[in-house]
PyMOL Python script that loads the backbone (N, CA, C, O; Angstrom):
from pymol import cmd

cmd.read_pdbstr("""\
ATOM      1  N   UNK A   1     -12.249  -7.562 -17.170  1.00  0.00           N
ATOM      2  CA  UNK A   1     -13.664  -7.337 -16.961  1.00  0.00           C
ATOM      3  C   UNK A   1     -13.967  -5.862 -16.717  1.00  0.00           C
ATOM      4  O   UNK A   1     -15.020  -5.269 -16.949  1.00  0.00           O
ATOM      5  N   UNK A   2     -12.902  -5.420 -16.236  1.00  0.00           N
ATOM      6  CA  UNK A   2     -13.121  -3.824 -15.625  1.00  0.00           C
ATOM      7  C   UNK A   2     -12.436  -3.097 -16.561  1.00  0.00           C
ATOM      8  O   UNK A   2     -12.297  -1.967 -16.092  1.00  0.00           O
ATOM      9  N   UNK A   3     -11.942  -3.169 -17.638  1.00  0.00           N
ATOM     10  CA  UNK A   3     -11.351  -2.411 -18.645  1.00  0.00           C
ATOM     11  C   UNK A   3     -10.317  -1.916 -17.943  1.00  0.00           C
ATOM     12  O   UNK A   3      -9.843  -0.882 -18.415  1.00  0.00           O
ATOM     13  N   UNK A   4     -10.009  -2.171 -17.338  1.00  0.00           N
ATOM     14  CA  UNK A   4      -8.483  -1.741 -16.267  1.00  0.00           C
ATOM     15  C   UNK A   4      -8.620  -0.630 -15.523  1.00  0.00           C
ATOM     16  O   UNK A   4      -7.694   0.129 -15.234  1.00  0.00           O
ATOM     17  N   UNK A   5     -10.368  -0.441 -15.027  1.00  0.00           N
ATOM     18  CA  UNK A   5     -10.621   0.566 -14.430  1.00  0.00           C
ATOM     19  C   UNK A   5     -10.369  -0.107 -12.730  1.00  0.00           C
ATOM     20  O   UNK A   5     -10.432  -1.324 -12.558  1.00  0.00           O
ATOM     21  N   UNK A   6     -10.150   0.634 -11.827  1.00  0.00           N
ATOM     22  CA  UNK A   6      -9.896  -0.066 -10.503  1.00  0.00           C
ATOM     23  C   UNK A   6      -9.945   1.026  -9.345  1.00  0.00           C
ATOM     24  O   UNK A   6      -8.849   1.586  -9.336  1.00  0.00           O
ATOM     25  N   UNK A   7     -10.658   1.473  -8.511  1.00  0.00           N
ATOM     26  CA  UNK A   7     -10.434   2.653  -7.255  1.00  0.00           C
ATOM     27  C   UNK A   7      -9.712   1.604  -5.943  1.00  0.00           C
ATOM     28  O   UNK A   7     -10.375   0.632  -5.581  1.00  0.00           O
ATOM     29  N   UNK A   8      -8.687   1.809  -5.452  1.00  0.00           N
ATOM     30  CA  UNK A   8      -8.236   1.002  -4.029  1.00  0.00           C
ATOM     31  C   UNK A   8      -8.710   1.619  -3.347  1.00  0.00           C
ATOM     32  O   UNK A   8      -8.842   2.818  -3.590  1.00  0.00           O
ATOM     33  N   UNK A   9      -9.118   1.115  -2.326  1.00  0.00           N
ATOM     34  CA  UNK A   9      -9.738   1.631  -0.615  1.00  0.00           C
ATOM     35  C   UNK A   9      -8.602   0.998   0.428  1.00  0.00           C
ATOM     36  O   UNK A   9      -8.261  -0.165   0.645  1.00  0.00           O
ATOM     37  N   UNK A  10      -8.456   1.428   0.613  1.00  0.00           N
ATOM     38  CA  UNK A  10      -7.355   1.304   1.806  1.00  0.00           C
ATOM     39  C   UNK A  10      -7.961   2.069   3.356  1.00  0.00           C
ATOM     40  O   UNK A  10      -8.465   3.181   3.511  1.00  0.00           O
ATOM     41  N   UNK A  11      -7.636   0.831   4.508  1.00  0.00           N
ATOM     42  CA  UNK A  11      -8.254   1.585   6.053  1.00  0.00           C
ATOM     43  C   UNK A  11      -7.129   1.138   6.884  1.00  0.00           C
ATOM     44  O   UNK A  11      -6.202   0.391   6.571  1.00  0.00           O
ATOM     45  N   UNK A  12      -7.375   1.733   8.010  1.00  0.00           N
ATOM     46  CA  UNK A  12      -6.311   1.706   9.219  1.00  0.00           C
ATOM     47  C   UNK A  12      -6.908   0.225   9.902  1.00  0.00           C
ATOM     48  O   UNK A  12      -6.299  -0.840   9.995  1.00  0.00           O
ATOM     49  N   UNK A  13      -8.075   0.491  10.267  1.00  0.00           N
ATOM     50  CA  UNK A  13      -8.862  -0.482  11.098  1.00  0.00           C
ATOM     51  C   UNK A  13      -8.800   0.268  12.246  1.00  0.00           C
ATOM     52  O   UNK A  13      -8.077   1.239  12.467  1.00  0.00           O
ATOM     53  N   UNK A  14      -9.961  -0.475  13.268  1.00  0.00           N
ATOM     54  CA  UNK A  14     -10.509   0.157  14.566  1.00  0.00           C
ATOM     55  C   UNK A  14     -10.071  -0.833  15.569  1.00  0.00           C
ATOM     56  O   UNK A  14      -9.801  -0.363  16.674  1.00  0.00           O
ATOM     57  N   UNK A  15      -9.952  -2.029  15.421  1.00  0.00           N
ATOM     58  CA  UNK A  15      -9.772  -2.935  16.050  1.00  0.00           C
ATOM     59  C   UNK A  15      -8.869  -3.236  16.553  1.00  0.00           C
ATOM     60  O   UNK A  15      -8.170  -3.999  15.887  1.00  0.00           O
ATOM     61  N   UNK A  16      -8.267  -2.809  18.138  1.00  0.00           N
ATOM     62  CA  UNK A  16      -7.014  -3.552  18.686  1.00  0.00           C
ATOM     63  C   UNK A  16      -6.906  -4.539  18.801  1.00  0.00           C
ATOM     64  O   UNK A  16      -5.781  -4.972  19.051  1.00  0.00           O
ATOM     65  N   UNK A  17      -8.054  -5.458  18.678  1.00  0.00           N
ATOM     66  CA  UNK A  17      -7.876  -7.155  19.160  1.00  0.00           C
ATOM     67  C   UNK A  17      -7.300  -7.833  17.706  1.00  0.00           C
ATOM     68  O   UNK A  17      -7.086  -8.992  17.350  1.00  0.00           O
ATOM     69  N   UNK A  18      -7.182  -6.710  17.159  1.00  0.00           N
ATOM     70  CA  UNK A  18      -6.867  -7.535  15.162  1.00  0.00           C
ATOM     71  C   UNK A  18      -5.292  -7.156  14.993  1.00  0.00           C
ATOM     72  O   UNK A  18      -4.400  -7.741  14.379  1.00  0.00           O
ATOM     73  N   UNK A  19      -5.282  -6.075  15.692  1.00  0.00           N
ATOM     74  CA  UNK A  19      -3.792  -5.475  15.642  1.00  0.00           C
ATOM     75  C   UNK A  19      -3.325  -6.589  16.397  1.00  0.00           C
ATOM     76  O   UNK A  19      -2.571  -7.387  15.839  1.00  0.00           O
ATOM     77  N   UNK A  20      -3.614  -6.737  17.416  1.00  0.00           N
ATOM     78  CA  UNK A  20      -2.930  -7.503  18.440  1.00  0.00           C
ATOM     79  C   UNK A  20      -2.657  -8.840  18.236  1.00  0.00           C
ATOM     80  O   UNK A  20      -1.662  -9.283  18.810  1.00  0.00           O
ATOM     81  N   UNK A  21      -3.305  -9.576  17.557  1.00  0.00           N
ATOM     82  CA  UNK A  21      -3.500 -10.959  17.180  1.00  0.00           C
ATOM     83  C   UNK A  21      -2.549 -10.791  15.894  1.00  0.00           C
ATOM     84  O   UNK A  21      -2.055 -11.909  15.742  1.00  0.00           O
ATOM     85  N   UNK A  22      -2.184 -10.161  15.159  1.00  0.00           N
ATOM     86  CA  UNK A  22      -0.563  -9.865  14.587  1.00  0.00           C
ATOM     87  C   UNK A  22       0.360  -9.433  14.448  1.00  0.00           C
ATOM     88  O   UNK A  22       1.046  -9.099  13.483  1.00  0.00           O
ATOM     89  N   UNK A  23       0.483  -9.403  16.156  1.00  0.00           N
ATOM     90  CA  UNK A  23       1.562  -8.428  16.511  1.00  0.00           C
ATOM     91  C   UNK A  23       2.156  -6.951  16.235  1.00  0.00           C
ATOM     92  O   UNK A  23       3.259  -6.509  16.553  1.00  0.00           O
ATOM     93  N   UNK A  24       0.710  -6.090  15.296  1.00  0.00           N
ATOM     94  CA  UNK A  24       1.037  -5.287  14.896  1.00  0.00           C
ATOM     95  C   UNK A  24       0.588  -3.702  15.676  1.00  0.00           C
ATOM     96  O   UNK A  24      -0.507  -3.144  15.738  1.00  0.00           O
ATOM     97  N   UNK A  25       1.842  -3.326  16.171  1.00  0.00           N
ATOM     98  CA  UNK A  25       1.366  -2.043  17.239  1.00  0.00           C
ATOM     99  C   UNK A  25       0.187  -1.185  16.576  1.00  0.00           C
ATOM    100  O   UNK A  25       0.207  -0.710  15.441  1.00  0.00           O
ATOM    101  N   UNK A  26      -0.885  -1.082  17.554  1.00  0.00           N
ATOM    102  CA  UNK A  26      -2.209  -0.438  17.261  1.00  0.00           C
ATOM    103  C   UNK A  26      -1.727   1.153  16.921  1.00  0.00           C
ATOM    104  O   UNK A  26      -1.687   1.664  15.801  1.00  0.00           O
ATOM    105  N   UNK A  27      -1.517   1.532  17.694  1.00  0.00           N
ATOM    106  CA  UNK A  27      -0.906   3.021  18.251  1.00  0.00           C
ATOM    107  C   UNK A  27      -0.024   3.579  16.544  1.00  0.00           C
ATOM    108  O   UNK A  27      -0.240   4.581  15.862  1.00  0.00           O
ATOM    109  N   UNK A  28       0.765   2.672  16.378  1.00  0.00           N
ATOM    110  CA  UNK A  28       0.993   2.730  14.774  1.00  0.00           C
ATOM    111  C   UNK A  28       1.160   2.699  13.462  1.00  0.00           C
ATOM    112  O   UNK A  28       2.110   2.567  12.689  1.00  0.00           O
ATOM    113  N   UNK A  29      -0.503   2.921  13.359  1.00  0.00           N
ATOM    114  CA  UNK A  29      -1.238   2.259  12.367  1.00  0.00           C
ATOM    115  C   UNK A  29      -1.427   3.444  11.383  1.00  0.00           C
ATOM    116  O   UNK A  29      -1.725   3.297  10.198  1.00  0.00           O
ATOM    117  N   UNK A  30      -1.257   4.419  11.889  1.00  0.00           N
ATOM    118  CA  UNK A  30      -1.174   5.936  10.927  1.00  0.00           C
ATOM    119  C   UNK A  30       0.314   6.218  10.375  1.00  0.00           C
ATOM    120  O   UNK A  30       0.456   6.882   9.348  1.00  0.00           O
ATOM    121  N   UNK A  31       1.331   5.741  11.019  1.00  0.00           N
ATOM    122  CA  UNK A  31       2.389   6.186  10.655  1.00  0.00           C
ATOM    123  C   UNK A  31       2.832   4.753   9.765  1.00  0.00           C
ATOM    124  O   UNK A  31       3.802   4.952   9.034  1.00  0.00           O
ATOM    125  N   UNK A  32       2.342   3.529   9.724  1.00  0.00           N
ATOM    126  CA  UNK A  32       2.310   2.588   8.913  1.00  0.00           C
ATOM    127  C   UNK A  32       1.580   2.820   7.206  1.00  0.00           C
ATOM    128  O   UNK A  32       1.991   2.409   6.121  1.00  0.00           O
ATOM    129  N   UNK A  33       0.520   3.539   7.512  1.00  0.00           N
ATOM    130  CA  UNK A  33      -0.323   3.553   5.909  1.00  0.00           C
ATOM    131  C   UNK A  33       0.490   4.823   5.494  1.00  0.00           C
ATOM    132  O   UNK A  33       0.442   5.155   4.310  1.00  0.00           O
ATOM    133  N   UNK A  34       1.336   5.663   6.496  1.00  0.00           N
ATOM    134  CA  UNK A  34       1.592   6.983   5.975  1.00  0.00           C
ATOM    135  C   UNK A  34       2.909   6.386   4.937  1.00  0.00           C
ATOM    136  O   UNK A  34       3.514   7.085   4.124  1.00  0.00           O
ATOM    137  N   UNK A  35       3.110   5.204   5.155  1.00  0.00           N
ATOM    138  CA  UNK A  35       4.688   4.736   4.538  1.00  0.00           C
ATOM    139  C   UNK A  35       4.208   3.443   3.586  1.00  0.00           C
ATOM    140  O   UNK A  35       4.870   2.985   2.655  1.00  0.00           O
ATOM    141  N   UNK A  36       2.883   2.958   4.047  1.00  0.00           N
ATOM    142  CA  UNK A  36       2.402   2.539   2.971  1.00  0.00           C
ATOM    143  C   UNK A  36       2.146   2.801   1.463  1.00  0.00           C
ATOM    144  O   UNK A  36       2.636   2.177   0.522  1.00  0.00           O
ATOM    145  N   UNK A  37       1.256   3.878   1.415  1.00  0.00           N
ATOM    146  CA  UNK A  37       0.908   4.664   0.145  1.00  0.00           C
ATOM    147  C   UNK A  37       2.119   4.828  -0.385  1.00  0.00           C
ATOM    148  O   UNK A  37       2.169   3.924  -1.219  1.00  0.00           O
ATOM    149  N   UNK A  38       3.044   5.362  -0.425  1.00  0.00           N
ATOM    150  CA  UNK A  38       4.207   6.018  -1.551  1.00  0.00           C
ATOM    151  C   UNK A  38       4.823   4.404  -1.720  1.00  0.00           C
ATOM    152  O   UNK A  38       5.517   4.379  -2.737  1.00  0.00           O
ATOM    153  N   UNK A  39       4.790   3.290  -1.159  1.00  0.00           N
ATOM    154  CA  UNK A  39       5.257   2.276  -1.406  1.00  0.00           C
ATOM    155  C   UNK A  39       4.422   1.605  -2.454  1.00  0.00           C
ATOM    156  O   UNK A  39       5.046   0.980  -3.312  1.00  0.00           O
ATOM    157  N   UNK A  40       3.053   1.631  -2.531  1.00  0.00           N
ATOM    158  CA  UNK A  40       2.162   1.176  -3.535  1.00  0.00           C
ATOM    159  C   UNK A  40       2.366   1.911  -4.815  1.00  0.00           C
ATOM    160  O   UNK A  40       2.404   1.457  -5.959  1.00  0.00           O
ATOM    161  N   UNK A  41       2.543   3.678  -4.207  1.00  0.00           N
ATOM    162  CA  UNK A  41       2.734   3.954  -6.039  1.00  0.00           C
ATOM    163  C   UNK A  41       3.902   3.799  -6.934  1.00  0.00           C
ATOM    164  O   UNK A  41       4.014   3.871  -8.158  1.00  0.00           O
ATOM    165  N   UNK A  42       5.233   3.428  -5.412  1.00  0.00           N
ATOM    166  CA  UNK A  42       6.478   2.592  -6.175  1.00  0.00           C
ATOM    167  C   UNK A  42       5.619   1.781  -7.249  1.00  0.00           C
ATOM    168  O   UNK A  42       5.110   2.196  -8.290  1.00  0.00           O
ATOM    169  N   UNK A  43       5.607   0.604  -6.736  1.00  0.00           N
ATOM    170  CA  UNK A  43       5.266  -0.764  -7.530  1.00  0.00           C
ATOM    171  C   UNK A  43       4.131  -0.084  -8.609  1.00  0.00           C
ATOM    172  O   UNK A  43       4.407  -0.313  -9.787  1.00  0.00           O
ATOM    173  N   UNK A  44       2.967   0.670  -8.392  1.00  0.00           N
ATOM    174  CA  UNK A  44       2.659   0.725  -9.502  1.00  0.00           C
ATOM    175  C   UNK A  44       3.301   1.692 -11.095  1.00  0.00           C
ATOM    176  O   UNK A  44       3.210   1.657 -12.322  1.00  0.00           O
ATOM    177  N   UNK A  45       3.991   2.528  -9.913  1.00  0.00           N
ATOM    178  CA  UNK A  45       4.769   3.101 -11.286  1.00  0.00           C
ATOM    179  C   UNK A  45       5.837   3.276 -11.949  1.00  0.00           C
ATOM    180  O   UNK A  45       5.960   3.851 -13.031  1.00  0.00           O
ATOM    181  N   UNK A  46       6.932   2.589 -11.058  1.00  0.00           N
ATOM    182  CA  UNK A  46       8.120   2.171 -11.319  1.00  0.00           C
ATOM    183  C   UNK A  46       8.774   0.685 -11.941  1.00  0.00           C
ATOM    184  O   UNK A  46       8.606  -0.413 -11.409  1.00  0.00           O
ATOM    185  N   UNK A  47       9.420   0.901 -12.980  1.00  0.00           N
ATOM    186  CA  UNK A  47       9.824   0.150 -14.016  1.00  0.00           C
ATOM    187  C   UNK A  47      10.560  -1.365 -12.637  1.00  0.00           C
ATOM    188  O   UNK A  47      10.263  -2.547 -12.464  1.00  0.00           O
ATOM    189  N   UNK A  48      11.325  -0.641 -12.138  1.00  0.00           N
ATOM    190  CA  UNK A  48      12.759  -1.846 -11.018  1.00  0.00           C
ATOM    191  C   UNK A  48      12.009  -0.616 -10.022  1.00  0.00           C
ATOM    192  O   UNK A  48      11.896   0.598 -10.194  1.00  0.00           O
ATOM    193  N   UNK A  49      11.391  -1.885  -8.483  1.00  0.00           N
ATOM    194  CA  UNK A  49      11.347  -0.852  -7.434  1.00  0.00           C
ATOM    195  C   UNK A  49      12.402  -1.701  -6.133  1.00  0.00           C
ATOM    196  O   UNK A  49      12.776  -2.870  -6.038  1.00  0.00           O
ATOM    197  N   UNK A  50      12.598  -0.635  -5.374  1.00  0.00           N
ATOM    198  CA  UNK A  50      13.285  -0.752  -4.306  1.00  0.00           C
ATOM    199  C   UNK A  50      12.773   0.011  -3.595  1.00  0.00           C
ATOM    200  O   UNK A  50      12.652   1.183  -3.949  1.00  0.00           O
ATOM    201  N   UNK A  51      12.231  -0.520  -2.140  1.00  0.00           N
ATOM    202  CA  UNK A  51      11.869   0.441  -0.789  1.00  0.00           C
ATOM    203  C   UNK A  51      12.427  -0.043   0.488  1.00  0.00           C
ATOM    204  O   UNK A  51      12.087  -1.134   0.944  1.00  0.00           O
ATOM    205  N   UNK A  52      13.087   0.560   0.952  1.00  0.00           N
ATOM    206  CA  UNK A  52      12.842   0.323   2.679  1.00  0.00           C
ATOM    207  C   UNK A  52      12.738   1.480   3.912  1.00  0.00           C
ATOM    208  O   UNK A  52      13.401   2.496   4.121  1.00  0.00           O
ATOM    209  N   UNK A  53      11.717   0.924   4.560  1.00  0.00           N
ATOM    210  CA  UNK A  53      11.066   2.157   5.201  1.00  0.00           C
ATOM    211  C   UNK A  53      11.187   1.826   6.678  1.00  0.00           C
ATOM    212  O   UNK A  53      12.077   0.992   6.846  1.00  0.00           O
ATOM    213  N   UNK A  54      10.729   2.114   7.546  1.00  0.00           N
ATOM    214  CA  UNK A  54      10.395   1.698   8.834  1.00  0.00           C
ATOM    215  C   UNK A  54       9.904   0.102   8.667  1.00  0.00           C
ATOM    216  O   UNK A  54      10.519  -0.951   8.834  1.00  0.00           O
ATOM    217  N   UNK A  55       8.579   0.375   8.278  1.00  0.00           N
ATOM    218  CA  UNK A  55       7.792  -0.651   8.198  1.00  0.00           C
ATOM    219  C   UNK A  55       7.745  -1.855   7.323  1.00  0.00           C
ATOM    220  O   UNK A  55       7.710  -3.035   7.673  1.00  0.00           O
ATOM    221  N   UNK A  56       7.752  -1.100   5.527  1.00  0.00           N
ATOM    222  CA  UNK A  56       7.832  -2.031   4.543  1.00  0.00           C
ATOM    223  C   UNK A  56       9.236  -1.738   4.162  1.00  0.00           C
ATOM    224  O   UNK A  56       9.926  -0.784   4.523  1.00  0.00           O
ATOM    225  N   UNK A  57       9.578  -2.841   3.275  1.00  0.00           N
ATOM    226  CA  UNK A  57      10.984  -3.588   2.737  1.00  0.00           C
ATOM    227  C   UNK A  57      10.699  -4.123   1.239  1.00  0.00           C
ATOM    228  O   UNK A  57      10.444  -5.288   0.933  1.00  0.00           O
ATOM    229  N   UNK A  58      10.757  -3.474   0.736  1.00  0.00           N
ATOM    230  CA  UNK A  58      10.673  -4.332  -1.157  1.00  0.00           C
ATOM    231  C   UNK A  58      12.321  -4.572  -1.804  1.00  0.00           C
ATOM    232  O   UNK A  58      12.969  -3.535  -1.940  1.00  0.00           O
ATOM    233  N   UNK A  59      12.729  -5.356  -2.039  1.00  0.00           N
ATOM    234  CA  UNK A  59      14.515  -5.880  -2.603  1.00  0.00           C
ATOM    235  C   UNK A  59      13.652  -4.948  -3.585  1.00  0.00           C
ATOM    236  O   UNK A  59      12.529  -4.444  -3.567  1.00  0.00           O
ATOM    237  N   UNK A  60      15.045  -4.987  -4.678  1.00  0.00           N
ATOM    238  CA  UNK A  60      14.644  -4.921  -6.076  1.00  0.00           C
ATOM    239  C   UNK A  60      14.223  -5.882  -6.844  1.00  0.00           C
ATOM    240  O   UNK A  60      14.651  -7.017  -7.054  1.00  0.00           O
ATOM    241  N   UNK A  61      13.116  -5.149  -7.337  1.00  0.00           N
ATOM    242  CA  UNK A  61      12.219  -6.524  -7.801  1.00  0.00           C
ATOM    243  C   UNK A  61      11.392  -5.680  -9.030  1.00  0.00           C
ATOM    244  O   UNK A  61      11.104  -4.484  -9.035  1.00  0.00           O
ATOM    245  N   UNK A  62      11.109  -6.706 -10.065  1.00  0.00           N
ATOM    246  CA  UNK A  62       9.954  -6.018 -11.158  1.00  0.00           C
ATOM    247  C   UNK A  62       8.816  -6.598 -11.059  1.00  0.00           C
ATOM    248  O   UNK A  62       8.735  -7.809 -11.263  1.00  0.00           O
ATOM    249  N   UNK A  63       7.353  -5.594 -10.615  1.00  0.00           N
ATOM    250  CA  UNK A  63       6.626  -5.998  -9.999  1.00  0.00           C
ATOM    251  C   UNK A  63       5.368  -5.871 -11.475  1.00  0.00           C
ATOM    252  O   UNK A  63       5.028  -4.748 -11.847  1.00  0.00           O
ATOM    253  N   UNK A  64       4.921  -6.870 -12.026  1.00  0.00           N
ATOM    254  CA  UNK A  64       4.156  -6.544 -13.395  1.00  0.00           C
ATOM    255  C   UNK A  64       2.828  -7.370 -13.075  1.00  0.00           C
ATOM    256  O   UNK A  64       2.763  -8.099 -12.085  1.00  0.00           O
ATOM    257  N   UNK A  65       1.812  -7.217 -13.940  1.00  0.00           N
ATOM    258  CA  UNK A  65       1.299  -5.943 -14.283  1.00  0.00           C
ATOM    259  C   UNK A  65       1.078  -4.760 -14.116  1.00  0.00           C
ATOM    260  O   UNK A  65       0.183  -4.629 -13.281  1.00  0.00           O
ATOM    261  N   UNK A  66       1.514  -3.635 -14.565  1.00  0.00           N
ATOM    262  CA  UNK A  66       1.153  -2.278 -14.451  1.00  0.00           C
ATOM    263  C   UNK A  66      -0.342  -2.336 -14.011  1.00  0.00           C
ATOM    264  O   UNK A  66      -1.068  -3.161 -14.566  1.00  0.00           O
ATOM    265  N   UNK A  67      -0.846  -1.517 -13.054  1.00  0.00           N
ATOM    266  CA  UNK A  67      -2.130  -0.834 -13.772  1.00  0.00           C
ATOM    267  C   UNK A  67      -2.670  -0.333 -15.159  1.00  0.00           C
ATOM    268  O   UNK A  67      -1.738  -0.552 -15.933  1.00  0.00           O
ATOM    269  N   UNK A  68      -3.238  -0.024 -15.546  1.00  0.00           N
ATOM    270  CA  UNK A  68      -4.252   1.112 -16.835  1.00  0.00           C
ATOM    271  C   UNK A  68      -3.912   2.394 -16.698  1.00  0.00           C
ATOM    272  O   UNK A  68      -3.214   3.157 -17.366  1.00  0.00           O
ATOM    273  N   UNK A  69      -4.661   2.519 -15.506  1.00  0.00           N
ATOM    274  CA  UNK A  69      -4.487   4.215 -15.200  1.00  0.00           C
ATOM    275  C   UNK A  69      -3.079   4.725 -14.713  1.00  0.00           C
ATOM    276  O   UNK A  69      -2.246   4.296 -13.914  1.00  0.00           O
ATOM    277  N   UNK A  70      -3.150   5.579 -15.354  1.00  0.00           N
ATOM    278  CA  UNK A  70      -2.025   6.776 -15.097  1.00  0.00           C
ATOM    279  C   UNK A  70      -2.008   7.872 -14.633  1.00  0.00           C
ATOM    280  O   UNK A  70      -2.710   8.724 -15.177  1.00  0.00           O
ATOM    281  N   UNK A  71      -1.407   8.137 -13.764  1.00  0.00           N
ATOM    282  CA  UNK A  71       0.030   7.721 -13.466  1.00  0.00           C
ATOM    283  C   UNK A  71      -0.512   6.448 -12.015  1.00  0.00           C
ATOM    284  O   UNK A  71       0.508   6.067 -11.441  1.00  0.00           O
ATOM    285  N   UNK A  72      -1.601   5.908 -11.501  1.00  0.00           N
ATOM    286  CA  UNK A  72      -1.723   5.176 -11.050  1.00  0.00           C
ATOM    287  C   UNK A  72      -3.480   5.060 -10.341  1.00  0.00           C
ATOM    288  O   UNK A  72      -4.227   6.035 -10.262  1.00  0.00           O
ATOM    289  N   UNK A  73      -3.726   4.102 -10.038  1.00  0.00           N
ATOM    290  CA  UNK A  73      -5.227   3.921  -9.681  1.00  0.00           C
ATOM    291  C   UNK A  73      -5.832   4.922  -8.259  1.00  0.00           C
ATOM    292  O   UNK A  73      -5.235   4.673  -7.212  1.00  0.00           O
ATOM    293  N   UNK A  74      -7.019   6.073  -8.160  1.00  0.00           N
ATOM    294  CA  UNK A  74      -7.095   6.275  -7.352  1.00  0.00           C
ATOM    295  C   UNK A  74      -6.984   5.600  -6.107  1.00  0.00           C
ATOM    296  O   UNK A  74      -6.905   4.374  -6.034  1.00  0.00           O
ATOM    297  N   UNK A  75      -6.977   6.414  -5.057  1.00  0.00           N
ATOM    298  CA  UNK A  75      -6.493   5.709  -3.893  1.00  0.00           C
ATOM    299  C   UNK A  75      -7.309   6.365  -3.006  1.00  0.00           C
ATOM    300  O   UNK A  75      -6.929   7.463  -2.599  1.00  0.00           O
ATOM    301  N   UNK A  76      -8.736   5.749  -2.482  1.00  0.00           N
ATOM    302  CA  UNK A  76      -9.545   6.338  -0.848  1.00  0.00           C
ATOM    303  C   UNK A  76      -9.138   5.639   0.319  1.00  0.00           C
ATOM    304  O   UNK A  76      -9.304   4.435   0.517  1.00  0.00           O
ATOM    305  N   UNK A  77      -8.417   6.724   1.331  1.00  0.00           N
ATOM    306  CA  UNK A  77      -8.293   6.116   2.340  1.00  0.00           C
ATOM    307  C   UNK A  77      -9.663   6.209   3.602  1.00  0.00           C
ATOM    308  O   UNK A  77     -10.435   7.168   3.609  1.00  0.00           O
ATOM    309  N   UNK A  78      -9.751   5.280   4.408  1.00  0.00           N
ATOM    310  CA  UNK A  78     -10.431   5.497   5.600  1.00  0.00           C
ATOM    311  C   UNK A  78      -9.377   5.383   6.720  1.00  0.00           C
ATOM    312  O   UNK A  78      -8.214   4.984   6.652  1.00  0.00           O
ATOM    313  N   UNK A  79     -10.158   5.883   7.868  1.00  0.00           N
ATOM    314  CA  UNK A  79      -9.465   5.352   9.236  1.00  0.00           C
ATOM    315  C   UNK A  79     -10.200   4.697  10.114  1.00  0.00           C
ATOM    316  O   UNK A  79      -9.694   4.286  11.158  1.00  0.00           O
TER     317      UNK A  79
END
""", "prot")
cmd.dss("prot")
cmd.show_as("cartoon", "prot")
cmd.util.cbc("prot")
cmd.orient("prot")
């Protein structure tokens, strides 16, 4: 429908009661998206990805469909 056009928005969130209700430390929520992002443009631009970080963990795995855009879909973050 979108001709494979797509912008991601990606946020931290404000909310400790949301962090908290999944066990996920509030306090590190910046150093989480900071290890997020390069993990998203794995999967979108790598053929076989593998990550493990602090936070996220991807096996090797082939993660398909590609995106359109190249070398991958903008990315706006908020906090």
């Amino acid at each position: 429908m979108s001709g494979g056009r797509l912008t991601v928005g990606a946020g931290l969130g404000w909310s400790e009661d949301k962090y908290a209700a999944t066990g996920v430390p509030f306090r590190r929520r910046g150093r989480r998206m900071d290890e997020c992002l390069p993990c998203l443009k794995l999967v979108w631009t790598e053929g076989l990805v593998e990550f493990e970080g602090e936070f996220y963990e991807i096996p090797a795995s082939r993660i398909e469909p590609k995106p359109v855009q190249r070398p991958h879909p903008p990315v706006l973050v908020g906090g």
